[in-house]
Biopython code that builds the backbone (N, CA, C, O; Angstrom):
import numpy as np
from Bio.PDB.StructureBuilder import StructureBuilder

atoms = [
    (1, "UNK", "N", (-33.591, 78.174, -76.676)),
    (1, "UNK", "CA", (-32.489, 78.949, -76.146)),
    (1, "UNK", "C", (-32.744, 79.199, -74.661)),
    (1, "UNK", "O", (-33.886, 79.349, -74.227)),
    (2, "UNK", "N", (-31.779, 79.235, -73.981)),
    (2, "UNK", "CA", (-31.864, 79.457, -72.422)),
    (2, "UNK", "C", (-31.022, 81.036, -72.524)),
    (2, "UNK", "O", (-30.139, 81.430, -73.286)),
    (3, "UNK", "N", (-31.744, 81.688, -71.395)),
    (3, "UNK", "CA", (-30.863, 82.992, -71.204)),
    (3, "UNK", "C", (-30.251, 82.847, -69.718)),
    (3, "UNK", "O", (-31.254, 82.834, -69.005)),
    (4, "UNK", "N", (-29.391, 82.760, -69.086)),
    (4, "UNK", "CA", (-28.181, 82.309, -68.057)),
    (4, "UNK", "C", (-28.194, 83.794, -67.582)),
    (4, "UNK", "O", (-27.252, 84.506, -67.931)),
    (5, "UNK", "N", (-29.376, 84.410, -66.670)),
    (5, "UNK", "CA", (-28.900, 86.107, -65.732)),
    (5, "UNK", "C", (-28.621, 85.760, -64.038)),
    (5, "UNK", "O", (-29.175, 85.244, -63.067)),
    (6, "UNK", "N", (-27.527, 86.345, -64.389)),
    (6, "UNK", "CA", (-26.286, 86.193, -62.950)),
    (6, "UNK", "C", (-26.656, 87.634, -62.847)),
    (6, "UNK", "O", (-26.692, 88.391, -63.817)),
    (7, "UNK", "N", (-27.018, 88.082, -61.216)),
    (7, "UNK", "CA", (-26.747, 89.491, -60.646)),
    (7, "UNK", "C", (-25.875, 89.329, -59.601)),
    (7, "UNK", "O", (-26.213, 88.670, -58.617)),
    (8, "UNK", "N", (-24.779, 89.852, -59.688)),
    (8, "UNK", "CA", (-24.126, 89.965, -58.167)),
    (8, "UNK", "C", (-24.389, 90.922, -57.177)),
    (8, "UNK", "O", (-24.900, 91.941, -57.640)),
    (9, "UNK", "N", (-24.199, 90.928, -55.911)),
    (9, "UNK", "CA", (-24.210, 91.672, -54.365)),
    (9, "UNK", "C", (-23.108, 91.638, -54.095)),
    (9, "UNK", "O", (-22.820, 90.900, -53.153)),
    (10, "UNK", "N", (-21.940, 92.435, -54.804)),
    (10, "UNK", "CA", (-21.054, 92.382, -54.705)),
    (10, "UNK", "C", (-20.444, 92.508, -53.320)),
    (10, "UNK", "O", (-21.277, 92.826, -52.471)),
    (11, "UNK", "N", (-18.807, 92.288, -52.727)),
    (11, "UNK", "CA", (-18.910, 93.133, -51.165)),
    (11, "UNK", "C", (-18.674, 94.738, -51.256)),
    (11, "UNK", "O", (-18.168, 95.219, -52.270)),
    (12, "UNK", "N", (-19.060, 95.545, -50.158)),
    (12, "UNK", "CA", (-18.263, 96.959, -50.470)),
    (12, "UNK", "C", (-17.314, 97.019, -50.893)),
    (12, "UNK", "O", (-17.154, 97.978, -51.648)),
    (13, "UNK", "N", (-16.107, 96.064, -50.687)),
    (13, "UNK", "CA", (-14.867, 96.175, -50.578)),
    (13, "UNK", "C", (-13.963, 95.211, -52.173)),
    (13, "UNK", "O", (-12.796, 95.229, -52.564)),
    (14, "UNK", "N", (-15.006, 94.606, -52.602)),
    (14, "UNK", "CA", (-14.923, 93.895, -53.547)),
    (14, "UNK", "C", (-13.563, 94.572, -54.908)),
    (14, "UNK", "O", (-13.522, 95.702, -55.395)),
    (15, "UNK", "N", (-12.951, 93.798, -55.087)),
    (15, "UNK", "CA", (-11.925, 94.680, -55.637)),
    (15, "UNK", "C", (-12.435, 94.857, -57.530)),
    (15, "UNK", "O", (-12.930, 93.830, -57.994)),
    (16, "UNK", "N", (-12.355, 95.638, -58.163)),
    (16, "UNK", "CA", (-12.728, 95.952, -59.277)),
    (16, "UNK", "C", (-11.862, 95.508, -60.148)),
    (16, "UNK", "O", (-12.325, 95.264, -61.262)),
    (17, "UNK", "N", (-10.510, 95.290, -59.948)),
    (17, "UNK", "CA", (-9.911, 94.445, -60.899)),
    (17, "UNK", "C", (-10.171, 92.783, -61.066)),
    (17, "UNK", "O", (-10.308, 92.152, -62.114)),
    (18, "UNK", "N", (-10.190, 92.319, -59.747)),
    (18, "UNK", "CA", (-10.765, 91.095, -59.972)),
    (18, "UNK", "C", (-11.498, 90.747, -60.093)),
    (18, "UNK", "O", (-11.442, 89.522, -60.197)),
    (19, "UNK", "N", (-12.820, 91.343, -60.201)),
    (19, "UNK", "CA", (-13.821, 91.226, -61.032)),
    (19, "UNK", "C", (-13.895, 91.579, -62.329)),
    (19, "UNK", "O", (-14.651, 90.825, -62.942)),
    (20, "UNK", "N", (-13.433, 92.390, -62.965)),
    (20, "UNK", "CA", (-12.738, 92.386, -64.369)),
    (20, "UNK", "C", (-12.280, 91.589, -65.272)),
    (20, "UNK", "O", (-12.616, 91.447, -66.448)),
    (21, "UNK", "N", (-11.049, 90.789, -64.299)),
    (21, "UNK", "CA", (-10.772, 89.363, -64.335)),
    (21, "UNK", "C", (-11.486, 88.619, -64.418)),
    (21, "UNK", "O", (-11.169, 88.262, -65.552)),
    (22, "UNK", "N", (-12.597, 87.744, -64.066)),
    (22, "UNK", "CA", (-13.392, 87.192, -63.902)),
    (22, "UNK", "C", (-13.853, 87.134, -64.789)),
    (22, "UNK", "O", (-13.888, 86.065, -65.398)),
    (23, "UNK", "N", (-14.536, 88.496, -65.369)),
    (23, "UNK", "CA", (-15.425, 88.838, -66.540)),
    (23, "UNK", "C", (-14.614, 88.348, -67.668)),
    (23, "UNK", "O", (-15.058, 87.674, -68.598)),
    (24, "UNK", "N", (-13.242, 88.784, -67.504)),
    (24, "UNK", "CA", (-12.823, 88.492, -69.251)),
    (24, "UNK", "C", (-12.287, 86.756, -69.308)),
    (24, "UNK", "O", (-11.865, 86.189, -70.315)),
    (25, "UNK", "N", (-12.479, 86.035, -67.672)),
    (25, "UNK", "CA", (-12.190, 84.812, -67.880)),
    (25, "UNK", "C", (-13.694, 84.152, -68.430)),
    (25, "UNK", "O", (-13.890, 83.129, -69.087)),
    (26, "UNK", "N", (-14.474, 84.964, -67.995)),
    (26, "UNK", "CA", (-16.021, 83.983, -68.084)),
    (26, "UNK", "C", (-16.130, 84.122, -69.841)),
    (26, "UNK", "O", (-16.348, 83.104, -70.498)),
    (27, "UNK", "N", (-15.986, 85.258, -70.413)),
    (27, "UNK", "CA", (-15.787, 85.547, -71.763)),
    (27, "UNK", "C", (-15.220, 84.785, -72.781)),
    (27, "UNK", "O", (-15.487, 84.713, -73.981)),
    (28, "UNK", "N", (-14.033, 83.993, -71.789)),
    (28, "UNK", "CA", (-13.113, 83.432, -72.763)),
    (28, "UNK", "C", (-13.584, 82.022, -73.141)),
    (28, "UNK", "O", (-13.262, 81.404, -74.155)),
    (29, "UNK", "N", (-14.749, 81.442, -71.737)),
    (29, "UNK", "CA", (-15.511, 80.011, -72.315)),
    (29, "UNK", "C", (-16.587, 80.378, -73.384)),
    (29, "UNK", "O", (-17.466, 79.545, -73.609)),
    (30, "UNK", "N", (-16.583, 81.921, -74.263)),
    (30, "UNK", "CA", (-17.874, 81.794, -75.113)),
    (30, "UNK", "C", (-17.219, 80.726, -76.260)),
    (30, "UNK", "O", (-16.002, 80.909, -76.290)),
    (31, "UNK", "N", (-17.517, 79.976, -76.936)),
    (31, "UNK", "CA", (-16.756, 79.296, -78.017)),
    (31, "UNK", "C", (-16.027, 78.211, -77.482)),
    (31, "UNK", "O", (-15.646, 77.376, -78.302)),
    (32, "UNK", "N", (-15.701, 78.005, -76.105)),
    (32, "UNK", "CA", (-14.623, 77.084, -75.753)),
    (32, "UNK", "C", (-15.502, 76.113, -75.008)),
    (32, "UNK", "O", (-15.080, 75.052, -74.546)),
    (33, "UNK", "N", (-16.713, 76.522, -74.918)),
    (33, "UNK", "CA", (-17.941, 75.592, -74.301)),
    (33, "UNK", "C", (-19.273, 75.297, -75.520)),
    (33, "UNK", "O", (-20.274, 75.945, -75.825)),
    (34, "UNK", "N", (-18.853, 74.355, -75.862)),
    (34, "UNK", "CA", (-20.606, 74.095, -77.074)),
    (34, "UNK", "C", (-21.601, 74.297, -76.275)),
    (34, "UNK", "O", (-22.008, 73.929, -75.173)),
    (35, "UNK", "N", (-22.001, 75.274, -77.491)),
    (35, "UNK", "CA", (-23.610, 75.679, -76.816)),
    (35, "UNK", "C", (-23.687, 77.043, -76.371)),
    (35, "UNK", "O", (-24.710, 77.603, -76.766)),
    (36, "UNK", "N", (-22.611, 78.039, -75.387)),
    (36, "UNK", "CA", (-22.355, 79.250, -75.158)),
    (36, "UNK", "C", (-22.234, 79.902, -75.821)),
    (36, "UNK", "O", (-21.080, 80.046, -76.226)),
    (37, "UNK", "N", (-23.029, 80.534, -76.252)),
    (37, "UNK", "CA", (-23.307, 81.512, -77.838)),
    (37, "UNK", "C", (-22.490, 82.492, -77.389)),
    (37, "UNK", "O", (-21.418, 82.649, -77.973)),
    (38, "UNK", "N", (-22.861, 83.394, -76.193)),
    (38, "UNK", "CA", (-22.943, 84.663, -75.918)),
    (38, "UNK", "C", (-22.783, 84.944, -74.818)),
    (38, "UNK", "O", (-23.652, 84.375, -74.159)),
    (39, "UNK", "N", (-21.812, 85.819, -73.887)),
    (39, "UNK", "CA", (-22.063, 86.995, -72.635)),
    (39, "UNK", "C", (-21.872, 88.122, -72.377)),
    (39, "UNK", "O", (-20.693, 88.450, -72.507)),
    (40, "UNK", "N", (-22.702, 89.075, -71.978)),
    (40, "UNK", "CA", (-22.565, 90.374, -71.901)),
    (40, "UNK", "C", (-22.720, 90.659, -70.346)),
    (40, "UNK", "O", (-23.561, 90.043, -69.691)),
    (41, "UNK", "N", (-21.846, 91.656, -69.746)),
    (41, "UNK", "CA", (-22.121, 91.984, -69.128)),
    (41, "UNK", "C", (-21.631, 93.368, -68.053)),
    (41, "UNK", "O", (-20.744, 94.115, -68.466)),
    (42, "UNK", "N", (-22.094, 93.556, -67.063)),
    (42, "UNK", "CA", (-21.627, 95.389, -66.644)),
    (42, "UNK", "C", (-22.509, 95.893, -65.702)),
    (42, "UNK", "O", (-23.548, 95.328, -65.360)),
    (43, "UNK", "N", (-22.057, 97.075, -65.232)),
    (43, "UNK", "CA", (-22.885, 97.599, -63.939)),
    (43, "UNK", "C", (-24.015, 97.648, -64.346)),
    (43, "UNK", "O", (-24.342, 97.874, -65.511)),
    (44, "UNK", "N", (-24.918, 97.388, -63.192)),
    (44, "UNK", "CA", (-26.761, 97.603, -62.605)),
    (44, "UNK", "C", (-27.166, 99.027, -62.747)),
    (44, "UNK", "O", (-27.056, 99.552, -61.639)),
    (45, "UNK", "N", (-27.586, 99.875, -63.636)),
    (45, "UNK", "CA", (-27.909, 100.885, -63.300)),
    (45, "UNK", "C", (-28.882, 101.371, -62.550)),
    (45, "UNK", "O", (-28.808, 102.450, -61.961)),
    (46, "UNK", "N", (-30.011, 100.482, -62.521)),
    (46, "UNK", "CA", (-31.143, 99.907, -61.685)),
    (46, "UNK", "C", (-32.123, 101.414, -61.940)),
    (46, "UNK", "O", (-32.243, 101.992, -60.859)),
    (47, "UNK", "N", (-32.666, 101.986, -62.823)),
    (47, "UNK", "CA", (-33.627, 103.206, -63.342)),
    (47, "UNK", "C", (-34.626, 102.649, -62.415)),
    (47, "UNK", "O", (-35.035, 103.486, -61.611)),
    (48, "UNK", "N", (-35.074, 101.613, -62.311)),
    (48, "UNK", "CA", (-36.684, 101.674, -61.473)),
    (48, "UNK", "C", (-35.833, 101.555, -60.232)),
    (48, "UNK", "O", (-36.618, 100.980, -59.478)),
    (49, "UNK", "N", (-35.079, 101.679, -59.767)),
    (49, "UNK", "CA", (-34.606, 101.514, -58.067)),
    (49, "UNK", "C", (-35.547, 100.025, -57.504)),
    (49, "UNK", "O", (-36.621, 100.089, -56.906)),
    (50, "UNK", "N", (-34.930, 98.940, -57.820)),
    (50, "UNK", "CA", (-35.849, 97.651, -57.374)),
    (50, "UNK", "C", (-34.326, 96.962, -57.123)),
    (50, "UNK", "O", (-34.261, 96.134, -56.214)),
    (51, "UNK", "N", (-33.230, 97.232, -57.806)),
    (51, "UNK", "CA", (-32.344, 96.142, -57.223)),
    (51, "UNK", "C", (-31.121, 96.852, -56.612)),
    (51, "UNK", "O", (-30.102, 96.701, -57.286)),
    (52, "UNK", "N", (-31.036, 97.298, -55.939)),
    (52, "UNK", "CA", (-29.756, 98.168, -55.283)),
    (52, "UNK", "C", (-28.737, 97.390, -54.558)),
    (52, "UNK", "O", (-27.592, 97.731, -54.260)),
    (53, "UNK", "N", (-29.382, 96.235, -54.315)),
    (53, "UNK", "CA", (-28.140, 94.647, -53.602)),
    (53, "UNK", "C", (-27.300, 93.911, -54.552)),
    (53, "UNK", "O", (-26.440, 93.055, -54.341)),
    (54, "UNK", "N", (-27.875, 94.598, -56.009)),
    (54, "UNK", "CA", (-26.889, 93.932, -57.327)),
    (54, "UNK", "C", (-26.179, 94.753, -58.325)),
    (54, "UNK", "O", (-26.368, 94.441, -59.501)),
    (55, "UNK", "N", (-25.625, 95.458, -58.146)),
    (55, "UNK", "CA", (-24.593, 96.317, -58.592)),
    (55, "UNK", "C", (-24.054, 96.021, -59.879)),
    (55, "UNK", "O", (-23.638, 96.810, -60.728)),
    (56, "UNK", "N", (-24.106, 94.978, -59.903)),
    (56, "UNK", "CA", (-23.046, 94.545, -61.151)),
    (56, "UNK", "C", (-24.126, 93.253, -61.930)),
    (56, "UNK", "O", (-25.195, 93.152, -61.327)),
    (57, "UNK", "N", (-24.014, 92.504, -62.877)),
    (57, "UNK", "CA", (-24.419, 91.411, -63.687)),
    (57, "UNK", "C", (-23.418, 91.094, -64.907)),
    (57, "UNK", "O", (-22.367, 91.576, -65.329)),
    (58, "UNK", "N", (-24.609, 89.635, -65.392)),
    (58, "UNK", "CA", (-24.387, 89.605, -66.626)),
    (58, "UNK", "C", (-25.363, 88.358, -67.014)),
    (58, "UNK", "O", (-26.117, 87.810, -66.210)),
    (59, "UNK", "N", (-25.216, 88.003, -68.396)),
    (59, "UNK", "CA", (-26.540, 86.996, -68.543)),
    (59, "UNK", "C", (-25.538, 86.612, -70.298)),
    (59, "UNK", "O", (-25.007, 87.366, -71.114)),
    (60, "UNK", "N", (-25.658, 85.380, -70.238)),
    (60, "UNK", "CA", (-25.470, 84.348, -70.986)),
    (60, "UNK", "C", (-26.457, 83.662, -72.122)),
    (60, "UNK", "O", (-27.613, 83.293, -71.917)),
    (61, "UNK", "N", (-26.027, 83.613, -72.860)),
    (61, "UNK", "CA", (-26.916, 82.882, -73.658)),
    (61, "UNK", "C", (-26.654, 81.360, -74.366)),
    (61, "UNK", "O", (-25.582, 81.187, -74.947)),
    (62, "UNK", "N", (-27.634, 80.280, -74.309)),
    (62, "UNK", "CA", (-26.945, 79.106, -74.315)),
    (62, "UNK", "C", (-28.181, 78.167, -75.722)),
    (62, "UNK", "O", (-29.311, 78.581, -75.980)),
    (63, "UNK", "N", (-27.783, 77.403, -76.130)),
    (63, "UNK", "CA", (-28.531, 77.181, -77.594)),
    (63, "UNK", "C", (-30.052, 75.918, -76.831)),
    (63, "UNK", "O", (-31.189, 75.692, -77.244)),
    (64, "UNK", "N", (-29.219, 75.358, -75.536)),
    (64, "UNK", "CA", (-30.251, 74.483, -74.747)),
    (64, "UNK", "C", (-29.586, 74.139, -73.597)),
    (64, "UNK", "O", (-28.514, 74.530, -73.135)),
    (65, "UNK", "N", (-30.753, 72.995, -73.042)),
    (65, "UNK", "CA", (-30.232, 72.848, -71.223)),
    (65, "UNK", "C", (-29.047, 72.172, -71.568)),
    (65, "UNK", "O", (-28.087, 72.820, -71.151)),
    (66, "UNK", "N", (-28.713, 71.170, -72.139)),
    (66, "UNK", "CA", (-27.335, 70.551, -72.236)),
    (66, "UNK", "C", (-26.696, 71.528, -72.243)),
    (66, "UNK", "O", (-26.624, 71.742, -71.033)),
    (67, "UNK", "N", (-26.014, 72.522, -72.840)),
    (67, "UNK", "CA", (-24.949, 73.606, -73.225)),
    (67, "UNK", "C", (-25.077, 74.215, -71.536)),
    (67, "UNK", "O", (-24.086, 74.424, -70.838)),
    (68, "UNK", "N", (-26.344, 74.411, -71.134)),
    (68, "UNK", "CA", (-26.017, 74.857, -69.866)),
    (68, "UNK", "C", (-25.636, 73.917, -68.996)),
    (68, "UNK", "O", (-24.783, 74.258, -68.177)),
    (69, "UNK", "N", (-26.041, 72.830, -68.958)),
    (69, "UNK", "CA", (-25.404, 71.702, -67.761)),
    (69, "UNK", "C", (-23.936, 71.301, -68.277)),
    (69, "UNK", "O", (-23.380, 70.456, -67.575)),
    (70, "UNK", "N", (-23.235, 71.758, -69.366)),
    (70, "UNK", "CA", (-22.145, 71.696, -69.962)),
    (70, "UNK", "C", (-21.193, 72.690, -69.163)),
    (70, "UNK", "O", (-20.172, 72.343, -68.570)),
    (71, "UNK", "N", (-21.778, 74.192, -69.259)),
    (71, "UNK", "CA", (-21.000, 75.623, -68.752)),
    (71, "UNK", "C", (-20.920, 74.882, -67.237)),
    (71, "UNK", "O", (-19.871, 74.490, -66.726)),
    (72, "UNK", "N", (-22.075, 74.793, -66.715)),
    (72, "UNK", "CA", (-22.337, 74.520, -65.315)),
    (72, "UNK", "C", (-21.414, 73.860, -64.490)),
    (72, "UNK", "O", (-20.992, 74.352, -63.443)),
    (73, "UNK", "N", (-20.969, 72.373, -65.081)),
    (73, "UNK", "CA", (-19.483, 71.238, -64.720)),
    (73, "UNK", "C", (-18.800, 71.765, -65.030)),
    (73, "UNK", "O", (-18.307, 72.210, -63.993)),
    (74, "UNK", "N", (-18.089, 72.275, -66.092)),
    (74, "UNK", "CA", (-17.337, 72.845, -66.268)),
    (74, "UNK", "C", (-16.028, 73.335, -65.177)),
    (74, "UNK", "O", (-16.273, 74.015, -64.180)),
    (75, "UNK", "N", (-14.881, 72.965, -65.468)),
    (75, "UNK", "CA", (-14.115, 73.471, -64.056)),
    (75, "UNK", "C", (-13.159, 74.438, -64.418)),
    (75, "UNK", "O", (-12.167, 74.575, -63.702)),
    (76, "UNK", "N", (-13.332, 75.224, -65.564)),
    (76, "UNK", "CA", (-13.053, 76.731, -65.400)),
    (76, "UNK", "C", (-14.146, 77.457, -64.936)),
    (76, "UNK", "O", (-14.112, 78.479, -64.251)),
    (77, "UNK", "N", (-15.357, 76.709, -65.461)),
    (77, "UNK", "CA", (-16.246, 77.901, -64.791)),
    (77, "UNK", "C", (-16.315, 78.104, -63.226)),
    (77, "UNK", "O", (-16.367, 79.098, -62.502)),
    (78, "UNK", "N", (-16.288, 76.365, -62.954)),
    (78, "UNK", "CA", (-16.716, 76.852, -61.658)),
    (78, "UNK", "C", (-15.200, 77.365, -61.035)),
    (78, "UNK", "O", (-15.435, 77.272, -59.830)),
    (79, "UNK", "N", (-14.138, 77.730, -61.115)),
    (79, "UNK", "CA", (-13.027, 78.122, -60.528)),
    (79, "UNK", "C", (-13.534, 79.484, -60.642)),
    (79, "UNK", "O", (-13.398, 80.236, -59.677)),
    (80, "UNK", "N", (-14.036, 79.842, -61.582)),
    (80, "UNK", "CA", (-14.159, 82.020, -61.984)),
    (80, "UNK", "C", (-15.746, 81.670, -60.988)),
    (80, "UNK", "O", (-16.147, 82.569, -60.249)),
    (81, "UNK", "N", (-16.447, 80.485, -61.056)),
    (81, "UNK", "CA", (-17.918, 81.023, -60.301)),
    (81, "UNK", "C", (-17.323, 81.361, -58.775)),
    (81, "UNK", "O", (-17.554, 82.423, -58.196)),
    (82, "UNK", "N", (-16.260, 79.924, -58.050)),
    (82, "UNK", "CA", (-15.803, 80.361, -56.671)),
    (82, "UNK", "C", (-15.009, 82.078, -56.155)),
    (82, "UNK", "O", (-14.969, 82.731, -55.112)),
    (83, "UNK", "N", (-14.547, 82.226, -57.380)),
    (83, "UNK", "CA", (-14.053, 83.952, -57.386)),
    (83, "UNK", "C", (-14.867, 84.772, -57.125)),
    (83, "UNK", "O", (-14.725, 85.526, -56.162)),
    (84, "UNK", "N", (-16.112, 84.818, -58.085)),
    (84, "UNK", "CA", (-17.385, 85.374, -57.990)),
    (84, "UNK", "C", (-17.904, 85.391, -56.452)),
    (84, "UNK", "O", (-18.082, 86.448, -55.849)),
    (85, "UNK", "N", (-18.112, 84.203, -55.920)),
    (85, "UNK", "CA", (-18.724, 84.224, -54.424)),
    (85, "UNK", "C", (-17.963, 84.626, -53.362)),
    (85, "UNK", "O", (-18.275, 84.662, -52.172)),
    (86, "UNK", "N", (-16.689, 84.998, -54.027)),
    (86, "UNK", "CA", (-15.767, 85.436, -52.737)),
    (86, "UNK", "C", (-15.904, 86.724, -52.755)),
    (86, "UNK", "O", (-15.726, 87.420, -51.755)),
    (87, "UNK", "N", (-16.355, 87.334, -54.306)),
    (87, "UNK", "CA", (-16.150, 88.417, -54.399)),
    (87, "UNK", "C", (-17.484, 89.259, -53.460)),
    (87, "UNK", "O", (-17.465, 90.391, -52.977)),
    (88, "UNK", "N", (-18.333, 88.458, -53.441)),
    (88, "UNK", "CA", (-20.262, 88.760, -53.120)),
    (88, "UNK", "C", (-19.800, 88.778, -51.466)),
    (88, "UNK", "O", (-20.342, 89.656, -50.795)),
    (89, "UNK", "N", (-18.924, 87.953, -50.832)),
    (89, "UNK", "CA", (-19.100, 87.418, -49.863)),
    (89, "UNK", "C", (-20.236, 86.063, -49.741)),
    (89, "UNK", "O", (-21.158, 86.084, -48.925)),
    (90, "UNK", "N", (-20.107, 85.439, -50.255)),
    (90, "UNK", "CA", (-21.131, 83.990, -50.232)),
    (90, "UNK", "C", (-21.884, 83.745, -51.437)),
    (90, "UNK", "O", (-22.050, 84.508, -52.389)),
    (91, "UNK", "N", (-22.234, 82.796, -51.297)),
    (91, "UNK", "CA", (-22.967, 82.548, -52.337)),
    (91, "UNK", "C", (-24.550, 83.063, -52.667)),
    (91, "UNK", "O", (-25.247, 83.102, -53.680)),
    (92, "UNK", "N", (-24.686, 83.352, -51.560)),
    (92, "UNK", "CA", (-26.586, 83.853, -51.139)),
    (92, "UNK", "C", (-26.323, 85.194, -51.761)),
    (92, "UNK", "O", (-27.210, 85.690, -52.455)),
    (93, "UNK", "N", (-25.555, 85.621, -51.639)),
    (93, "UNK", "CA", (-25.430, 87.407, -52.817)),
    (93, "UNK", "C", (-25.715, 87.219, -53.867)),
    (93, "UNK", "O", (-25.760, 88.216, -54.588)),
    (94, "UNK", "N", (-26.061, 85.812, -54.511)),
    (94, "UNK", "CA", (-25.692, 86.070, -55.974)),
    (94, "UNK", "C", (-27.090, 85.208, -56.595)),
    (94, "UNK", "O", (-27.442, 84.109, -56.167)),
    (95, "UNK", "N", (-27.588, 85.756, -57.381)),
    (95, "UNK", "CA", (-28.876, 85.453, -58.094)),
    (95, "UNK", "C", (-28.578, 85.300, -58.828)),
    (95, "UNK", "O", (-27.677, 85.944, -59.366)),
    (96, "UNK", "N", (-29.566, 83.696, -59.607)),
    (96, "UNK", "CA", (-29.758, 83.484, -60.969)),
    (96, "UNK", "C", (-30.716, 82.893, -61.560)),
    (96, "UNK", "O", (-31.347, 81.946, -61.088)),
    (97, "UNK", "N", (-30.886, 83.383, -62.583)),
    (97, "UNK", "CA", (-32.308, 83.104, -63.621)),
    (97, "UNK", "C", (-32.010, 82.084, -64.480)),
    (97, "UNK", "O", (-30.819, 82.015, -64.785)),
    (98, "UNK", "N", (-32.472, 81.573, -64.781)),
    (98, "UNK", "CA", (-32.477, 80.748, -65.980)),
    (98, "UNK", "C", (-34.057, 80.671, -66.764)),
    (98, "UNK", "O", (-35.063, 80.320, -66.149)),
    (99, "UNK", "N", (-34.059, 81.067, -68.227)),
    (99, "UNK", "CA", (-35.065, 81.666, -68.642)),
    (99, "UNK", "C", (-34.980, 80.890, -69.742)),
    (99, "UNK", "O", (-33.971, 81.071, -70.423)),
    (100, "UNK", "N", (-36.087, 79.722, -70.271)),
    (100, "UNK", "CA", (-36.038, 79.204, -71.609)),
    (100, "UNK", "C", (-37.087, 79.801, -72.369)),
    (100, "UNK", "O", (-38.306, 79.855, -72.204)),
    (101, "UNK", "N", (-36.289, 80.250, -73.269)),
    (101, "UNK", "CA", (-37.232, 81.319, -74.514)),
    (101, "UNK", "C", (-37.311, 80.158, -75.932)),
    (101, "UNK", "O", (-37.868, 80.496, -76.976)),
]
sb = StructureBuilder()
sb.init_structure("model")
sb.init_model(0)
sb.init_chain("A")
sb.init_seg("    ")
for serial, (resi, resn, name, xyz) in enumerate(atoms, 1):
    if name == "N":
        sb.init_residue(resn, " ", resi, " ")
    sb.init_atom(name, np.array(xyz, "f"), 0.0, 1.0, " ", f" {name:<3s}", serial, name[0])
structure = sb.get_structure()
């Protein structure tokens, strides 16, 4: 299993509905992409104070690397990922893990 953790740096100004949007579009490839088990995701509360540049996340779960190089091409995703980086202001706002458990 791969775990897929996206943190965003959102902008100040970043609008909260369209990121909302986003979220319930990224939601809608769970099932509509083989292999995308799962996504959860929601504000940074950040208790140890270590990430205060990522406000927001979410993290994915995928059954293997294919399913992720699947989400990845994908051209809904990447239409909601280009939303995402507009939303950060760039792409350098936005961190990701990829974790095979």
């Amino acid at each position: 299993m791969i775990l897929h953790a996206v943190y965003l740096g959102l902008r100040s100004d970043a609008d909260p509905a369209g990121l909302a949007d986003v979220m319930v579009g990224l939601e809608g490839l769970v099932g509509e992409i083989g292999g995308l088990q799962s996504l959860v995701h929601g504000p940074n509360i950040d208790v140890e104070v270590k990430s205060p540049e990522a406000p927001y996340g979410f993290h994915t779960t995928f059954t293997n690397r294919a399913a992720l190089d699947r989400y990845a091409n994908d051209p809904r995703h990447q239409a909601l990922g280009a939303r995402l980086v507009a939303l950060c202001g760039g792409a350098d706002r936005i961190k990701v893990y990829d974790i095979e458990t």
